[in-house]
C-alpha positions as CSV (number, residue, x, y, z in Angstrom):
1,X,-16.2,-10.3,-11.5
2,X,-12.7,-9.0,-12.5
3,X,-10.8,-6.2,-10.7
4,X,-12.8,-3.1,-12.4
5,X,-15.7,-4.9,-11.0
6,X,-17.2,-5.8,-14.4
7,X,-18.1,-9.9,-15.4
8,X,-15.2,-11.4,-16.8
9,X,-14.5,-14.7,-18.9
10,X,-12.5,-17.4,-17.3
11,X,-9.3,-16.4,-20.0
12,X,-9.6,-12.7,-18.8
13,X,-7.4,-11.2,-16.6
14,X,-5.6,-14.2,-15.0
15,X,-7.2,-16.0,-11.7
16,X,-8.2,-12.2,-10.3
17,X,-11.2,-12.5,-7.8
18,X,-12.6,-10.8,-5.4
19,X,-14.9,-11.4,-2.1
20,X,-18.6,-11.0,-1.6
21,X,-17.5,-7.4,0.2
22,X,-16.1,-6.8,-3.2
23,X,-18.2,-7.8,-5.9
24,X,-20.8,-5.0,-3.6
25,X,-19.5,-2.6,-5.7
26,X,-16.6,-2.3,-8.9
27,X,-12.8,-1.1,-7.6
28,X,-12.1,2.4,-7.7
29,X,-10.5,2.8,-11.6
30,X,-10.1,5.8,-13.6
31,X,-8.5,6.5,-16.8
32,X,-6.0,8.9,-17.7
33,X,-7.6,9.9,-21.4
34,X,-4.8,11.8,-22.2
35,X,-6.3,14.8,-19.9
36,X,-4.1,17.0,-17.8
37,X,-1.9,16.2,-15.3
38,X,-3.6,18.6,-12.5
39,X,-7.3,17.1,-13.5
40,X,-6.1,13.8,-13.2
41,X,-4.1,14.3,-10.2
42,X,-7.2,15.9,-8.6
43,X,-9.4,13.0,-9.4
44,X,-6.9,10.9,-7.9
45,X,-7.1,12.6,-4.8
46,X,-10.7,13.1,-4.0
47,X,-10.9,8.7,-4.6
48,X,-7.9,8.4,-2.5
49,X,-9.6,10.2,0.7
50,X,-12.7,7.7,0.5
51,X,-12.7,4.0,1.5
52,X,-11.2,1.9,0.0
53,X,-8.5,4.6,-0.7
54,X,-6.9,3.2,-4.0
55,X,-7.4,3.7,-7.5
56,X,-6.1,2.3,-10.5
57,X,-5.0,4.5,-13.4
58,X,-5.4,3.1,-16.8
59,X,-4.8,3.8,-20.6
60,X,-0.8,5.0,-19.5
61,X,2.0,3.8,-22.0
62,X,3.3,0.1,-20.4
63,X,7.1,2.0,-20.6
64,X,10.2,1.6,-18.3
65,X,9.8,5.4,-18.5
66,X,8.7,7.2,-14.7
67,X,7.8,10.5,-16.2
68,X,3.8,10.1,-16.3
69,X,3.7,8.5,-12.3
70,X,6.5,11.3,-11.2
71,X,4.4,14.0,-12.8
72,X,1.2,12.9,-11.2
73,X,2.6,12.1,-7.7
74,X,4.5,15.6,-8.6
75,X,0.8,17.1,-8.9
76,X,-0.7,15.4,-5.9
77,X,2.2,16.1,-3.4
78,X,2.0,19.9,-4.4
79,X,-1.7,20.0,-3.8
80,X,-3.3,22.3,-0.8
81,X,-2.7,20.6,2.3
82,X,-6.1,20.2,4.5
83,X,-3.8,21.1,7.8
84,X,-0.8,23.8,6.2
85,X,1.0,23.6,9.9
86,X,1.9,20.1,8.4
87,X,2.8,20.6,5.6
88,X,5.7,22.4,6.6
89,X,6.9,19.7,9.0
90,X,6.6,17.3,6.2
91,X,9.8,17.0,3.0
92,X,8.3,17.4,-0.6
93,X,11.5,14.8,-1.8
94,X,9.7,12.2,-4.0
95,X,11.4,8.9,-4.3
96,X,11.3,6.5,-7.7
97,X,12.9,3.2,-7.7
98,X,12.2,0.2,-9.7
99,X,10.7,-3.1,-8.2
100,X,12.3,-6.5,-9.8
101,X,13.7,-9.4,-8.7
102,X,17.0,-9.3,-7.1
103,X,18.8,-12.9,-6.4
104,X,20.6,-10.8,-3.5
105,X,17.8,-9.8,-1.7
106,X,17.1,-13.0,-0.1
107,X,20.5,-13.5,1.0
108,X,20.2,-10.3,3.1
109,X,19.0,-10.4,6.6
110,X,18.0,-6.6,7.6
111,X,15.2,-4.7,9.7
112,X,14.5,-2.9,6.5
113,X,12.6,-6.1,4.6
114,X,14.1,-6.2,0.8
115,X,11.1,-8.4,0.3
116,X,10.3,-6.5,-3.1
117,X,12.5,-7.7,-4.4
118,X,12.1,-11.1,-3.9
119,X,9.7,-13.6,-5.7
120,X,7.9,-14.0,-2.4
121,X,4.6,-13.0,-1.5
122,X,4.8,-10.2,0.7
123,X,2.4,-9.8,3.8
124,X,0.0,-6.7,4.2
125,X,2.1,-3.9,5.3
126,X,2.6,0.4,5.1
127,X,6.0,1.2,2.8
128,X,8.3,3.3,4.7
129,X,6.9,1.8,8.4
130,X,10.3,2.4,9.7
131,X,10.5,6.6,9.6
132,X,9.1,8.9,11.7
133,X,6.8,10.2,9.4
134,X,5.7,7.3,6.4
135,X,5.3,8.5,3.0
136,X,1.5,9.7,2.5
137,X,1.2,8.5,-1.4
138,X,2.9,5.5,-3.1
139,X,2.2,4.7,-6.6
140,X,3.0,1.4,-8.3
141,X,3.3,1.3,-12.5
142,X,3.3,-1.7,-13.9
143,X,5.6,-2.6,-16.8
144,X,5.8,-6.4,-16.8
145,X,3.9,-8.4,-15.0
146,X,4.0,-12.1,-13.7
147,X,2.4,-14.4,-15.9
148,X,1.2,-16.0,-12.6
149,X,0.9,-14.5,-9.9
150,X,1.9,-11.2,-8.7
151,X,-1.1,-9.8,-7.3
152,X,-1.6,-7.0,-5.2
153,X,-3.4,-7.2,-2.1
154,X,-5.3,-4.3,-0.5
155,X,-7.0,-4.2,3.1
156,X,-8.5,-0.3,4.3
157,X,-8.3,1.1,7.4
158,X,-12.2,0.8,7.7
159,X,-12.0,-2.9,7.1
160,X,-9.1,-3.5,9.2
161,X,-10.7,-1.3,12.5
162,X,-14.4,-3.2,12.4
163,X,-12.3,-6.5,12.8
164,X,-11.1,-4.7,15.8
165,X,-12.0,-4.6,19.8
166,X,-11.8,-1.4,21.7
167,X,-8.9,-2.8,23.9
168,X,-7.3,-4.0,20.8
169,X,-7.2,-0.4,19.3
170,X,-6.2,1.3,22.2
171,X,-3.3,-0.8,22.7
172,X,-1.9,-0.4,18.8
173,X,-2.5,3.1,19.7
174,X,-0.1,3.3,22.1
175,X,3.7,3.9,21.0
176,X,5.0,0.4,21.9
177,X,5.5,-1.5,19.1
178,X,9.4,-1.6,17.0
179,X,9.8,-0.4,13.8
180,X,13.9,-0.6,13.3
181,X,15.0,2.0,16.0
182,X,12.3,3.4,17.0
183,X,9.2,2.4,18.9
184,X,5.8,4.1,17.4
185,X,2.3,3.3,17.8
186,X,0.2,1.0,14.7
187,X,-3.2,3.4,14.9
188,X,-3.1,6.4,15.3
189,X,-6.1,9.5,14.2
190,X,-5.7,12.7,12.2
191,X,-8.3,14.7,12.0
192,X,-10.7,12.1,13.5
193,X,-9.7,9.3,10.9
194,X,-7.5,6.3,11.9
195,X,-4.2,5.9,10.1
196,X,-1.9,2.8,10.3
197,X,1.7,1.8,9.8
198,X,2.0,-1.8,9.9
199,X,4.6,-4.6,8.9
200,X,4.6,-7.3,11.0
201,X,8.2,-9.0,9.8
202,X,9.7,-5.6,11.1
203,X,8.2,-5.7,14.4
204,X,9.4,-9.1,14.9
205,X,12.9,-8.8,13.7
206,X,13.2,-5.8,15.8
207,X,11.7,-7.3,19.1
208,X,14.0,-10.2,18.4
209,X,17.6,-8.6,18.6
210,X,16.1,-5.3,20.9
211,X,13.3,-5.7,23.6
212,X,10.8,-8.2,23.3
213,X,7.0,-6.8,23.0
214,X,4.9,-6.4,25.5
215,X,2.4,-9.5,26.3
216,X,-0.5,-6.6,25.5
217,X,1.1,-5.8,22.6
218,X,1.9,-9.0,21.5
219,X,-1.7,-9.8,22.2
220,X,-3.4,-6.7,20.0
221,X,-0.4,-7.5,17.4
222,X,-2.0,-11.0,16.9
223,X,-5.4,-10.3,16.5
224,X,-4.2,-7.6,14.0
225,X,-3.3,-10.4,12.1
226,X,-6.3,-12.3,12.9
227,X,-8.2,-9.4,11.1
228,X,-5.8,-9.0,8.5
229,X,-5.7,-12.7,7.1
230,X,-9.4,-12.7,6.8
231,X,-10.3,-12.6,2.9
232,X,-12.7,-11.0,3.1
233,X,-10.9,-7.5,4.1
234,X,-8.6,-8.3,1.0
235,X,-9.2,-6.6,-2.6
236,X,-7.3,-8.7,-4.9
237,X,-6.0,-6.8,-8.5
238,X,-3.9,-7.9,-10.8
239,X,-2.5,-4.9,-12.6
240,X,-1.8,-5.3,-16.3
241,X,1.1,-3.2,-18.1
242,X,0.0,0.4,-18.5
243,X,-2.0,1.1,-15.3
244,X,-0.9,2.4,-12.3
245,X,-2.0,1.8,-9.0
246,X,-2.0,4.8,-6.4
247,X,-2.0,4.0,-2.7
248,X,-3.2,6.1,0.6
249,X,-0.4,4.7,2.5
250,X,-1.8,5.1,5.8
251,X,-4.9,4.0,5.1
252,X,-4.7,1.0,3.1
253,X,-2.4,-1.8,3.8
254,X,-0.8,-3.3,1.1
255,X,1.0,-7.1,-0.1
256,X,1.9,-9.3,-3.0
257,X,1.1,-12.8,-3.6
258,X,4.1,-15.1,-4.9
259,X,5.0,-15.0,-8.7
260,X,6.5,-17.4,-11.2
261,X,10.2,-18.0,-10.5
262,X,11.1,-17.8,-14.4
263,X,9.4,-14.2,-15.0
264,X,10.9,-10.8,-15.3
265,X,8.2,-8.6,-13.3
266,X,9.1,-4.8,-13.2
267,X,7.0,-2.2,-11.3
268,X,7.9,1.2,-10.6
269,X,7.5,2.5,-7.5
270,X,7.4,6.6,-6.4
271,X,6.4,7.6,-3.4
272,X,5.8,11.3,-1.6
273,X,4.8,13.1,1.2
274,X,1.3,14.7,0.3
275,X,-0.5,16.8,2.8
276,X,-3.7,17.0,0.7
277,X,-4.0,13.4,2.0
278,X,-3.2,13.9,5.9
């Protein structure tokens, strides 16, 4: 099965597979058809609420160009929020920055990970992890990708809770755990649904040079990873040039496996605040 859950050939779409919770049913995928940006940015949404809250975009120019992805994360962040009291607590600034391999970024030692830009595979985490308040929506275009390699890794809230004890939540719901300099809880609900900010190289960098965690803490933070490491949580897509992946930041981890050291990869990545998704 390939990554739009349809049979594929051996030769198609690179080593892409995907787990028996997978193949259950194809990935979320829509395609842009040239239709309007407010249609399409509606579609987007309504996928993005359900499990396993991503979608990939298709039929989009493969162009160093961000106008399409800022457009449509434009749309989305505009959208009706389903609380309006947050929406005023939370800035509409939408950020675009490209992701490629900088030879600098593994020099640098920093709370703030500049693993993107590495060559490294990046473990399951929530972009922004570090703010009060993580970006709702982040959106990946792809404009050259690895020749091997280079896949992006997906685990949803849903699958990461039911590997999960009742102690274990309560104590990642609890506002304990490091994230630069502040302390904030992993889970936490809205509107009865779970949410999660997660990157574990952040917690332990700052543990390491603040406070140490917790045993509990450390404890629920392990099993975390227990859950987390299990493939089959993990959707597994490799994104082709022209599609986009969108992202319900707090409620789907996301990672990278490692890529060819002789390739120039280029995503770009936006990301918002959007109430519609809160």
């Amino acid at each position: 099965m390939n990554a739009r859950g349809k049979p594929e050939s051996s030769q198609s779409r690179g080593d892409v597979m995907q787990t028996a919770i997978q193949c259950q049913k194809p990935l979320p995928s829509i395609e842009h058809r040239s239709r309007s940006t407010g249609i399409v940015a509606q579609e987007i949404v309504e996928t993005l609420r359900a499990r396993p809250h991503f979608v990939v975009l298709s039929d989009i120019a493969a162009t160093e160009d961000p106008s399409v992805v800022r457009k449509l994360v434009q749309a989305i962040a505009s959208l009706p929020a389903g609380r309006p009291a947050l929406q005023l607590a939370r800035s509409p600034r939408i950020t675009c920055d490209r992701v490629e391999f900088d030879p600098l970024a593994t020099l640098v030692e920093a709370e703030r990970t500049n693993y993107s830009r590495t060559r490294k595979a990046m473990a399951l985490h929530t972009d922004g992890s570090f703010a009060q308040t993580p970006p709702d929506l982040v959106a990946f275009q792809m404009v050259r990708c690895a020749a091997k390699g280079g896949e992006s890794v997906i685990v949803s809230i849903e699958d990461v809770i039911a590997g999960l004890d009742e102690a274990t939540r309560a104590t990642l719901s609890q506002p304990m755990f490091p994230f630069s300099a502040r302390r904030h809880s992993v889970l936490w609900r809205t509107q009865g649904h779970y949410n999660i900010r997660c990157y574990k190289n952040q917690i332990d960098v700052s543990s390491e040079r603040k406070q140490p965690l917790e045993p509990a803490a450390s404890l629920a933070i392990a099993a975390l990873d227990a859950a987390l490491a299990d493939p089959n949580r993990q959707y597994r897509i490799r994104l082709e040039p022209g599609e986009i992946l969108f992202l319900h930041n707090t409620r789907a981890l996301h990672g990278r496996t490692a890529f060819d050291a002789d390739c120039s990869r280029l995503m770009l990545r936006v990301r918002a605040h959007a109430s519609c998704l809160v």
